[in-house]
C-alpha positions in Angstrom: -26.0 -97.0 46.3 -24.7 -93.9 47.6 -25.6 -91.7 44.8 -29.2 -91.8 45.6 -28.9 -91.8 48.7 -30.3 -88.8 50.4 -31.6 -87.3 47.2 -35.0 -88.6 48.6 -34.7 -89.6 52.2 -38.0 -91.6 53.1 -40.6 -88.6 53.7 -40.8 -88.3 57.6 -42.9 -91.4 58.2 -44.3 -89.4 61.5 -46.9 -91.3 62.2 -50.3 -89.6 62.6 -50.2 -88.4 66.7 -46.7 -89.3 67.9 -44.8 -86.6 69.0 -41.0 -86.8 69.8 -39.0 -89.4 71.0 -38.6 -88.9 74.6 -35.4 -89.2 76.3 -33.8 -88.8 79.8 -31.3 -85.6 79.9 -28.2 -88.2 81.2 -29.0 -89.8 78.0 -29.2 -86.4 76.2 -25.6 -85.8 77.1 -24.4 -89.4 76.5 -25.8 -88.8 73.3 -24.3 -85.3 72.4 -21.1 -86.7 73.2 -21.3 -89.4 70.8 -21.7 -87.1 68.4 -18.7 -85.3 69.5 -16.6 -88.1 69.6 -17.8 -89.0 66.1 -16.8 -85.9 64.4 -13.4 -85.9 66.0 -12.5 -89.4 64.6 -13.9 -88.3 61.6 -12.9 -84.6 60.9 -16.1 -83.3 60.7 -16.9 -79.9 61.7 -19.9 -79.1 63.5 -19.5 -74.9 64.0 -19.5 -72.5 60.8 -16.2 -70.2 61.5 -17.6 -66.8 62.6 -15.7 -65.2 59.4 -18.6 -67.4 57.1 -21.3 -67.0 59.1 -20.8 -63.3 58.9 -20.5 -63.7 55.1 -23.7 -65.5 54.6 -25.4 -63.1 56.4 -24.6 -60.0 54.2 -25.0 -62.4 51.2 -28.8 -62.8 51.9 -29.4 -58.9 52.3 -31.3 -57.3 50.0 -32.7 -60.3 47.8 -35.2 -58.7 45.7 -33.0 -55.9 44.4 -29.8 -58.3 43.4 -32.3 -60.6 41.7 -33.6 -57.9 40.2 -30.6 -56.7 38.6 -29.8 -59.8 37.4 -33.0 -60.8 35.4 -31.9 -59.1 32.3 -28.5 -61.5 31.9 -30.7 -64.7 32.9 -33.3 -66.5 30.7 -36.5 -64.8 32.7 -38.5 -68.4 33.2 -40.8 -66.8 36.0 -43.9 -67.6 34.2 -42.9 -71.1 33.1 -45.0 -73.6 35.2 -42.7 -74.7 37.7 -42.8 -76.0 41.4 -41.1 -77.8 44.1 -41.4 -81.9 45.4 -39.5 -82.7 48.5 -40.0 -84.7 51.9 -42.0 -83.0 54.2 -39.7 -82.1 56.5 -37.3 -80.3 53.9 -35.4 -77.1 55.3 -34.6 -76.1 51.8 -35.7 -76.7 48.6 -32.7 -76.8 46.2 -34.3 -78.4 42.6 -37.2 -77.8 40.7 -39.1 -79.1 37.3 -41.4 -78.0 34.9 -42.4 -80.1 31.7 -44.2 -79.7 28.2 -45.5 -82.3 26.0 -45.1 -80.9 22.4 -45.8 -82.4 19.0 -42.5 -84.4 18.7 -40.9 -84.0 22.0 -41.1 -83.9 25.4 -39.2 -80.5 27.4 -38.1 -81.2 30.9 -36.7 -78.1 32.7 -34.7 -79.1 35.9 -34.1 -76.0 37.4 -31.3 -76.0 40.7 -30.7 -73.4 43.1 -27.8 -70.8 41.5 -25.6 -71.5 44.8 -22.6 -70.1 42.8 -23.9 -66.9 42.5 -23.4 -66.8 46.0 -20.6 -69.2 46.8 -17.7 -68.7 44.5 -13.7 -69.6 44.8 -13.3 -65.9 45.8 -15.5 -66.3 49.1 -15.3 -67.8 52.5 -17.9 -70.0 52.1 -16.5 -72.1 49.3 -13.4 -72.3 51.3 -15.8 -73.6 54.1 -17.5 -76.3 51.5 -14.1 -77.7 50.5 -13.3 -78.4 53.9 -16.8 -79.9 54.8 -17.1 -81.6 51.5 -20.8 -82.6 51.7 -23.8 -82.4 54.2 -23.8 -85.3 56.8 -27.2 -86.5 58.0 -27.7 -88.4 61.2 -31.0 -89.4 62.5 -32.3 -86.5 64.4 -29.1 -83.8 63.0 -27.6 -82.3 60.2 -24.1 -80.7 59.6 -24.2 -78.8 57.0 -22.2 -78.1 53.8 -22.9 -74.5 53.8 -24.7 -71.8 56.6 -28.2 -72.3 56.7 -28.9 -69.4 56.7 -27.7 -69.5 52.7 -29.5 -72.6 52.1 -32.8 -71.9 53.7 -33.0 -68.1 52.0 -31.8 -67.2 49.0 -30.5 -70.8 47.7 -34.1 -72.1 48.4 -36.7 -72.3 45.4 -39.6 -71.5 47.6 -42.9 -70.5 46.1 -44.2 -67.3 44.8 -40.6 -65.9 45.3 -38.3 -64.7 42.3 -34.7 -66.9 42.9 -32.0 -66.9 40.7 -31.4 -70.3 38.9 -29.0 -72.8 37.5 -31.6 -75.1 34.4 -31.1 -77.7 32.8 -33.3 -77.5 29.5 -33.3 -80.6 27.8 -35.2 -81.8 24.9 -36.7 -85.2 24.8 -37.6 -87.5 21.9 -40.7 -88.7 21.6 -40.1 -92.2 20.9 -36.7 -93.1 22.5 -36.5 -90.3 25.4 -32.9 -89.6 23.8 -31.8 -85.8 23.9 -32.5 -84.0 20.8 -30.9 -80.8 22.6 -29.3 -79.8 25.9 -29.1 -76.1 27.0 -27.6 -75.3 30.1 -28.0 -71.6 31.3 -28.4 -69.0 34.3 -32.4 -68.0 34.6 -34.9 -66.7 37.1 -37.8 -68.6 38.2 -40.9 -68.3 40.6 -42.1 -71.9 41.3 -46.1 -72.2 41.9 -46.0 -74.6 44.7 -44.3 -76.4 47.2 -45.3 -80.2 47.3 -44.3 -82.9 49.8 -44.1 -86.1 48.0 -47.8 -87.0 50.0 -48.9 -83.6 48.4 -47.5 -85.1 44.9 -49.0 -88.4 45.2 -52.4 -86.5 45.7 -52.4 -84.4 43.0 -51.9 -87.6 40.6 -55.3 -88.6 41.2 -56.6 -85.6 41.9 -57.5 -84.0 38.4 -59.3 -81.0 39.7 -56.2 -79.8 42.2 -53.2 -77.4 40.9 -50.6 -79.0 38.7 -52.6 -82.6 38.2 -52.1 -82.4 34.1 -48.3 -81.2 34.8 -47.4 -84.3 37.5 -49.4 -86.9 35.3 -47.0 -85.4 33.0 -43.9 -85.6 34.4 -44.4 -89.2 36.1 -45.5 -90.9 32.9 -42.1 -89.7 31.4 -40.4 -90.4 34.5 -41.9 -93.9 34.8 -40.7 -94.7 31.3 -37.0 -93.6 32.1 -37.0 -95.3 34.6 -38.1 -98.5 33.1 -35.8 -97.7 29.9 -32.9 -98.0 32.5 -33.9 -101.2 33.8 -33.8 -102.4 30.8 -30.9 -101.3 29.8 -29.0 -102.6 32.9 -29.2 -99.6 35.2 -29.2 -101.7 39.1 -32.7 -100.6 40.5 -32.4 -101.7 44.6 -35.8 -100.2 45.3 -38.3 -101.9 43.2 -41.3 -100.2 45.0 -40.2 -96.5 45.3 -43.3 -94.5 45.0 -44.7 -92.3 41.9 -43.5 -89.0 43.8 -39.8 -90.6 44.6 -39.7 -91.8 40.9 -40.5 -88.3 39.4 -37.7 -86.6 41.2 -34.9 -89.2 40.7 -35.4 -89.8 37.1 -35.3 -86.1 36.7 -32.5 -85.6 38.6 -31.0 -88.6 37.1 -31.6 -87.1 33.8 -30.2 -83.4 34.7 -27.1 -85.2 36.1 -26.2 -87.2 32.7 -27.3 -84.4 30.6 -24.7 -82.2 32.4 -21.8 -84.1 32.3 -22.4 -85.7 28.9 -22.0 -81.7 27.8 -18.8 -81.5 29.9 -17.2 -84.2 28.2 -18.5 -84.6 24.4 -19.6 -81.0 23.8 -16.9 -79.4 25.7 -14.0 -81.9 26.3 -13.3 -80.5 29.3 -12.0 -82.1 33.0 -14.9 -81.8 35.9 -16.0 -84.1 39.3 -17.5 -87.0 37.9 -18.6 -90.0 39.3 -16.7 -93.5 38.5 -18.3 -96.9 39.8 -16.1 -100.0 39.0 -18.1 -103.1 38.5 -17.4 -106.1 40.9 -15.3 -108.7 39.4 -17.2 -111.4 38.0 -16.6 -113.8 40.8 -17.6 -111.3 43.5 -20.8 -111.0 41.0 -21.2 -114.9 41.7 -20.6 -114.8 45.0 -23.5 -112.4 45.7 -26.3 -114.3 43.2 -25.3 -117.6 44.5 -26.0 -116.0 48.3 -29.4 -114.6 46.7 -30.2 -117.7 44.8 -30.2 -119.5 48.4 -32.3 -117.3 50.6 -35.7 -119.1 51.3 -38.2 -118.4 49.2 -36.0 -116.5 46.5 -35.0 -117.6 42.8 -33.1 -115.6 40.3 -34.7 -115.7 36.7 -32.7 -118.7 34.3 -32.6 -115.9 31.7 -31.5 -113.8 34.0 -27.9 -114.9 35.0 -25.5 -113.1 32.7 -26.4 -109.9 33.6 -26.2 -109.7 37.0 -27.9 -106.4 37.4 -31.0 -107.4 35.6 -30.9 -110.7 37.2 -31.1 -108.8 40.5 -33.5 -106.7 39.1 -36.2 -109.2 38.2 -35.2 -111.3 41.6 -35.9 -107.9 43.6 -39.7 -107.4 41.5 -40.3 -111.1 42.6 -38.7 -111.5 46.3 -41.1 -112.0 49.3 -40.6 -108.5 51.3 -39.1 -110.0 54.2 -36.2 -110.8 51.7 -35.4 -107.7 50.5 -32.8 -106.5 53.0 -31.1 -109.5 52.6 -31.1 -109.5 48.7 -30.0 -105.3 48.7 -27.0 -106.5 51.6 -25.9 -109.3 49.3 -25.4 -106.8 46.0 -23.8 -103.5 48.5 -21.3 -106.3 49.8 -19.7 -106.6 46.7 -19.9 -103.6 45.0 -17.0 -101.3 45.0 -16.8 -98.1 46.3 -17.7 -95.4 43.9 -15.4 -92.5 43.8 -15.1 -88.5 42.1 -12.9 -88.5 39.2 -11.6 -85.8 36.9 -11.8 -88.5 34.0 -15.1 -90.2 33.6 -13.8 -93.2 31.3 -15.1 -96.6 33.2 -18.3 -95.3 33.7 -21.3 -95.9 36.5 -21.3 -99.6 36.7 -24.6 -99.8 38.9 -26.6 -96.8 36.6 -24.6 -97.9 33.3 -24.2 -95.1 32.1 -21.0 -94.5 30.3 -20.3 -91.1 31.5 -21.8 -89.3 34.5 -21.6 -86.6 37.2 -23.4 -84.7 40.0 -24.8 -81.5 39.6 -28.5 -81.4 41.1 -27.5 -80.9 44.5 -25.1 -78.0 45.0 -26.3 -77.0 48.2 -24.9 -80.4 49.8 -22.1 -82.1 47.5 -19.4 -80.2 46.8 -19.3 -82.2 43.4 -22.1 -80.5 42.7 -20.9 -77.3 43.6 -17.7 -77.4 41.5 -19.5 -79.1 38.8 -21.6 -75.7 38.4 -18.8 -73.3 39.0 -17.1 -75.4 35.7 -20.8 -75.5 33.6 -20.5 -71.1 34.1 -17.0 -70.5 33.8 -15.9 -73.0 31.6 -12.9 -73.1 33.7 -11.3 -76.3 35.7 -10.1 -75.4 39.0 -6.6 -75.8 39.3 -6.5 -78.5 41.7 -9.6 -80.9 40.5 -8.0 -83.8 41.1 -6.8 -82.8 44.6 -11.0 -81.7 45.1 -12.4 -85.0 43.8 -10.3 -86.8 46.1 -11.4 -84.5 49.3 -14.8 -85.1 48.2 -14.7 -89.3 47.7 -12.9 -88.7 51.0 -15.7 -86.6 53.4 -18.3 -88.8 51.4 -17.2 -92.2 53.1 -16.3 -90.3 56.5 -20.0 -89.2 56.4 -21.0 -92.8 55.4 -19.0 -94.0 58.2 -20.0 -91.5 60.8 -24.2 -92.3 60.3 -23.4 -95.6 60.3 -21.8 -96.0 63.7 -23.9 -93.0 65.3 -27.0 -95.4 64.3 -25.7 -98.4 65.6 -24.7 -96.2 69.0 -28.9 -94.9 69.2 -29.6 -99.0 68.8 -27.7 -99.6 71.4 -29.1 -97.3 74.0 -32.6 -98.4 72.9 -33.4 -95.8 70.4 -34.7 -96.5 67.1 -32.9 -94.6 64.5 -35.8 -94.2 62.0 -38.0 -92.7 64.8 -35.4 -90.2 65.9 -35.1 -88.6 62.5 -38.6 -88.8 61.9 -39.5 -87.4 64.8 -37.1 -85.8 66.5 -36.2 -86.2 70.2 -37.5 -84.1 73.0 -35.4 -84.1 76.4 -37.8 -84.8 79.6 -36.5 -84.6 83.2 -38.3 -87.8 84.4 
């Protein structure tokens, strides 16, 4: 499903002592104009104009003083407990948590980089976004929404470094992890620590590193949202995602809904939400009936009128060389989801009745407009014309990694290993 993908991509799976992939330079420049040729067909721009380049630049100048002068109009969070979990190769760090258990409640802080502050309708830069619509990954190269130079400074949450913030306070109850109370609000924060999903892992068994009590925390909360949406009919394709991978996306997940619910039932008010149609049931036959026949496979009898929980429990159950096959059967069938101004027909594969992007402003330009509405209260003029552009570049990314992939497969590179690893031009 393409809303979690790259939220977590697989953390770098460099395995211990390999060093770059190694390739010829005539390959080299085959390669590089495959890439070329790629983001002509489909419109995607490589270069940053000069004009927002130049822009970024003066925008990081002078951190310290302008996040200074802003701390006494923000919620001053910096000595809230708060740090960083990303893959280990992350060139930014764009989200971070920070949790409390109290008598009656849990308080989950998802705090997002303020790229507003920065990037408004006024500036180059968002211009520049609109027209890129989201970061595209390839294995081994990034094009990016907005300059680096943005992202990796002051749009980065790195540690022991004052940055200005976009949270997401949300109150949890006890008993039915239901919000009791959403606040959404400009703050400053200094996160602790950086951790690498590894580093995460670690300090869950670890109780005598930093931040055990505080990730024991956040993953037993996490692991019981996520099991709540199971059973509640929210698709789960990755049955054995890790306890670092679960922490963020149930977070994030939870931020996202939290957000949009606001939009809609507290504010009534248009924004870029995201709308997945459910297959028809027929097309939901088609792809349990293809399950229900792969060797060594069977779908629960209980199981069958919901298909999402009947692929669900088949996933938990499958022998691991049938994964793929099960996840292909499912993404077959299932339409496309796309950015709407109107939420009404819901997230079919989450079901959730209303939801919306807002975790990741630094790469989605959903994201991005979704926080410049949260602030202003304001709709851009042409929403609908920007939820289309953005459904749009999203599948021209999709399409683009897809057949720059298959292009490494078929000159004899693995893609995995190229993005892990990177690739490293040799003369013999």
């Amino acid at each position: 499903m393409s809303d979690q993908q790259g939220d977590a991509q697989a953390e770098a799976g460099t395995a211990e002592g390999q060093g770059p992939v190694e390739i010829s330079e005539e390959l080299a420049r085959h390669i590089e104009n495959k890439r070329e040729e790629l983001f002509e067909k489909f419109e995607i721009r490589d270069e940053f104009p000069e004009t927002v380049i130049e822009e970024a630049e003066v925008r990081t100048e002078d951190v310290g003083s302008e996040i200074e002068s802003e701390v006494d109009e923000r919620r001053d969070l910096r000595e809230l407990t708060t740090w960083t979990t990303d893959p280990v190769d992350a060139q930014d760090f764009d989200d971070a948590i920070s949790i409390e258990e109290r008598e009656e409640e849990y308080v989950l802080w998802v705090h997002i980089a303020d790229v507003t502050h920065y990037v408004n309708p006024e500036t180059a830069m968002w211009d520049e976004a609109v027209e890129r619509g989201n970061t595209v990954y390839l294995p081994g190269y990034t094009i990016h929404m907005l300059p680096p130079v943005l992202a990796e400074t002051v749009c980065s949450l790195v540690p022991e470094e004052d940055r200005l913030a976009h949270t997401v306070e949300m109150h949890l109850d006890k008993e039915t992890l239901g919000y009791e109370e959403i606040e959404i609000y400009k703050s400053v924060i200094r996160s602790d620590e950086r951790l690498t999903y590894s580093q995460a892992e670690t300090r869950l068994e670890d109780p005598d590193l930093p931040l055990h009590e505080e990730n024991v925390l956040v993953h037993d909360l996490a692991d019981r949202m996520h099991e709540q949406r199971k059973e509640d009919g929210s698709l789960v394709l990755n049955p054995s995602r890790d306890r670092a991978h679960t922490i963020i996306e149930e977070c994030m997940l939870k931020a996202n809904k939290a957000v949009t619910h606001t939009l809609m039932w507290d504010r009534g008010v248009e924004a870029m939400y995201r709308v997945h149609p459910q297959p028809s049931p027929d097309e939901w036959s088609e792809a349990l009936r293809e399950i229900q026949d792969l060797d060594g496979v069977s779908i629960p009898g209980d199981k069958w009128d919901d298909p999402r929980k009947a692929v669900n429990a088949t996933l938990e159950e499958a022998p691991g060389r049938q994964l793929d096959k099960i996840q292909w059967a499912v993404m077959k069938v299932m339409p496309r989801a796309r950015y709407m101004n109107d939420p009404f027909g819901g997230h079919h594969a989450l079901n959730f009745e209303i939801y919306g992007h807002f975790t990741s402003p630094i790469r989605r330009l959903s994201d991005l407009i979704n926080h410049w509405i949260v602030h202003e209260n304001d709709v851009p003029v042409n929403l609908v014309e920007l939820c289309d552009r953005a459904s749009d570049k999203q599948k021209a990314a999709e399409q683009c990694e897809r057949e720059y992939k298959n292009f490494l497969q078929e000159v004899g590179l693995d893609p995995m290993a190229v993005n892990n690893r990177g690739i490293e031009v040799v003369e013999d």
